[in-house]
C-alpha positions as CSV (number, residue, x, y, z in Angstrom):
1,X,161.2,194.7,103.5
2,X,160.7,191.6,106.2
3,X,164.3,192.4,107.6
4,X,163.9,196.1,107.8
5,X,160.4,196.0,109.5
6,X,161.1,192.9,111.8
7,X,164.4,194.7,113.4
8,X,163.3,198.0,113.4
9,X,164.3,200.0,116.4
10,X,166.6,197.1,117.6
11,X,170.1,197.1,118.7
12,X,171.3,194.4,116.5
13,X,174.3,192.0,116.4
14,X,177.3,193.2,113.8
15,X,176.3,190.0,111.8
16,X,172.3,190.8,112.0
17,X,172.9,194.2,110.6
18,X,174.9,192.9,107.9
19,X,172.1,190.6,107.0
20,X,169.6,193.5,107.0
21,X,171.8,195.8,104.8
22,X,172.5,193.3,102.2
23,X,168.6,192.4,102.3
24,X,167.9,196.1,100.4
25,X,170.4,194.2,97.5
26,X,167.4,191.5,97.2
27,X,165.0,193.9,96.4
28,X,166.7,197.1,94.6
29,X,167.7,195.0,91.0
30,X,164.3,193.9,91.0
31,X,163.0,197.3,90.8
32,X,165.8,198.3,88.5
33,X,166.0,195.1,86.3
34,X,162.9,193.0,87.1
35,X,161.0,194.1,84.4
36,X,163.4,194.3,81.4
37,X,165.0,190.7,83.0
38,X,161.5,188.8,82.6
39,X,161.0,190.6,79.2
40,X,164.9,189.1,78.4
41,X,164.6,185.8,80.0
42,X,161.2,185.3,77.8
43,X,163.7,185.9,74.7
44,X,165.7,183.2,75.8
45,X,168.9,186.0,76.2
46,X,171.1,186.1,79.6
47,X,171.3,189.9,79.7
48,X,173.1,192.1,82.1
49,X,169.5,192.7,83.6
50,X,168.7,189.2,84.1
51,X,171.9,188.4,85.5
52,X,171.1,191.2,87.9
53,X,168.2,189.7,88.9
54,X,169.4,185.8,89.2
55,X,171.8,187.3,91.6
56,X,169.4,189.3,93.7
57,X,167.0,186.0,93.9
58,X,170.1,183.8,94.0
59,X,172.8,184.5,95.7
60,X,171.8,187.8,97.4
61,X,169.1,186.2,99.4
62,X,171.1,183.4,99.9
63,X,173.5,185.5,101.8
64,X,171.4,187.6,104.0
65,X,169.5,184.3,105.2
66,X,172.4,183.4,106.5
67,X,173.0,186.5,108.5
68,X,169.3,187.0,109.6
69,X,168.3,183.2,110.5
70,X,171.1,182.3,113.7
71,X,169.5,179.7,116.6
72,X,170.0,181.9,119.0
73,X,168.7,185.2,117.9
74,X,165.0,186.3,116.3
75,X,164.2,185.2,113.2
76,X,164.6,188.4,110.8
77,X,164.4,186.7,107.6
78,X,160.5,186.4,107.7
79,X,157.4,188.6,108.6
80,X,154.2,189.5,107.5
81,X,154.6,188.8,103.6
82,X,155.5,185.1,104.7
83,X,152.7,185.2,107.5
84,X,150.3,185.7,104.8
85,X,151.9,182.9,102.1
86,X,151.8,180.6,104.9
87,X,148.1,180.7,106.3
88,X,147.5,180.6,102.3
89,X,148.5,177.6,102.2
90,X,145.8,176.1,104.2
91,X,144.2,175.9,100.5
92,X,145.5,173.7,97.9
93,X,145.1,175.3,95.4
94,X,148.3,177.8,96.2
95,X,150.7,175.0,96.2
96,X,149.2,173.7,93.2
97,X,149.1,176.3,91.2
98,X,150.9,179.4,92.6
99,X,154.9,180.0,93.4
100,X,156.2,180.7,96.8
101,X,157.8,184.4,95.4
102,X,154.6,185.2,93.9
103,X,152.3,185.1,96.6
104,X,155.3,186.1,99.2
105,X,155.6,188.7,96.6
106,X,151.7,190.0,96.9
107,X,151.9,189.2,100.7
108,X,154.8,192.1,100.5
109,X,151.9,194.5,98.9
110,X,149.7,194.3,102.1
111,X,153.0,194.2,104.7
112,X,154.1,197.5,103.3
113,X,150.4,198.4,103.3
114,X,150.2,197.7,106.9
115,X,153.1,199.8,107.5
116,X,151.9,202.2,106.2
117,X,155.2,202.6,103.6
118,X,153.2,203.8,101.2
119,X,155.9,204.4,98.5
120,X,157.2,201.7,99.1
121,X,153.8,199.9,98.4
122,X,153.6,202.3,94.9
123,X,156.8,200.7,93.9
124,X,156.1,197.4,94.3
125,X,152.5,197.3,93.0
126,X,153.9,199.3,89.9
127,X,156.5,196.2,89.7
128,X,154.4,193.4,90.1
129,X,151.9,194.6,87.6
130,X,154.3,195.3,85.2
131,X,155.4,191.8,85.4
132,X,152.2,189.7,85.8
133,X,152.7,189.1,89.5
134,X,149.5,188.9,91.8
135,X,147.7,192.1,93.1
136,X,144.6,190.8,94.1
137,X,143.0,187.8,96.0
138,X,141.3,186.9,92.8
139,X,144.5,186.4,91.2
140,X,146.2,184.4,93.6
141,X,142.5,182.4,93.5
142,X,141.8,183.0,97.4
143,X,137.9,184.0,98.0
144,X,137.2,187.0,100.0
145,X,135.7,184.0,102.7
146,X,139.5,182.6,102.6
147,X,140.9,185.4,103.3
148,X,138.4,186.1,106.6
149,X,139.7,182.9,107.7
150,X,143.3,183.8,107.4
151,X,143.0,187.1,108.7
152,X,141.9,185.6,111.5
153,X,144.9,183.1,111.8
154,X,148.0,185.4,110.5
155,X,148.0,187.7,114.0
156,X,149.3,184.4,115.9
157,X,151.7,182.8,113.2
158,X,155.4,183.2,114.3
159,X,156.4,184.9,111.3
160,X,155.6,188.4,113.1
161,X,155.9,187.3,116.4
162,X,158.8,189.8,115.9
163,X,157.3,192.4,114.5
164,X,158.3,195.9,116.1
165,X,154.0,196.0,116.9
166,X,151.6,193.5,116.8
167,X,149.5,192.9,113.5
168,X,145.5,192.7,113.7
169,X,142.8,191.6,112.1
170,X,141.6,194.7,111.7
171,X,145.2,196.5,110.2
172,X,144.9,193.4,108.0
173,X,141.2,194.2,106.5
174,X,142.1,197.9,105.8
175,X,145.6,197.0,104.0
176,X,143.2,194.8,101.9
177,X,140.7,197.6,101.0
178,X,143.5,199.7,100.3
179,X,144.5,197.5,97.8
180,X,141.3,196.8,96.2
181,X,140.6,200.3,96.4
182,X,144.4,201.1,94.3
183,X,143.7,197.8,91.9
184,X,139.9,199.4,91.5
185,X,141.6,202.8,90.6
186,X,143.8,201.5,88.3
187,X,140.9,199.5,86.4
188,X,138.7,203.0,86.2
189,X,142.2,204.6,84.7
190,X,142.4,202.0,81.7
């Protein structure tokens, strides 16, 4: 999702656009395998599904980085999902107790929120629930005081400084009450 949001509307370099088009390969077999690949890989099997996946997490991203990260170009491999990782980390306890994917991976639910891809946010909330990834500040351990502070940080971080529009505070606040309002629906419905 970072590559597609972070060059939209650009007139990109042959090898840029191959980075971007091979990026939809890291996400797609995690929405088609992710869930039956963790369920696998628990099992201790190598299935066809988690082989999927290794190679979307693997080699996939490997790939596109290549193509998306060049010295003299922007940076497309990055955006707000990484923004939002990265002013977490101003607390410990993400290091120390949370994954880089996982709370890139939540970071992704508020991005897409923010863009207002709002299918797209569907599909991965449905995927990151289904597999025990974060969808809530509490779950990633951040307090809501936390998450004032790096609300008020993310806007300047270079991650989006190539965002096709600038991200605010405020876009930032109401990506986060849509989530709480989406996790608060889907407490109501169980």
């Amino acid at each position: 999702y970072e590559a597609m949001i972070s060059s939209r509307g650009e007139r990109l370099e042959h090898f840029t656009s191959l980075g971007v088009a091979i990026s939809v390969m890291c996400r797609d077999p995690l929405l088609d395998y992710g869930k039956k690949a963790l369920e696998d890989h628990k099992k201790g099997l190598c299935t066809y599904d988690v082989e999927q996946v290794v190679l979307a997490i693997v080699v996939t991203t490997g790939i596109a980085s290549i193509f998306l990260t060049k010295d003299f170009t922007p940076d497309y491999n990055s955006g707000l999902a990484h923004a939002i990782f990265y002013a977490m980390t101003a607390y410990p306890i993400i290091e120390e107790k949370h994954l880089h994917g996982e709370v890139v991976g939540f970071g992704v639910l508020l991005a897409l929120l923010v863009d207002q891809q709002y299918e797209e946010f569907e599909k991965i909330y449905k995927l990151n629930r289904s597999i025990g990834l974060p969808i809530s500040l509490e779950e990633i351990e951040i307090t809501e005081d936390q998450w004032q502070e790096c609300m008020g940080r993310i806007p300047e971080m270079s991650d989006i400084a190539h965002y096709p529009y600038r991200v605010t505070k405020e876009m930032l606040e109401k990506a986060m009450n849509q989530l709480k309002e989406r996790v608060k629906k889907d407490h109501e419905e169980s």
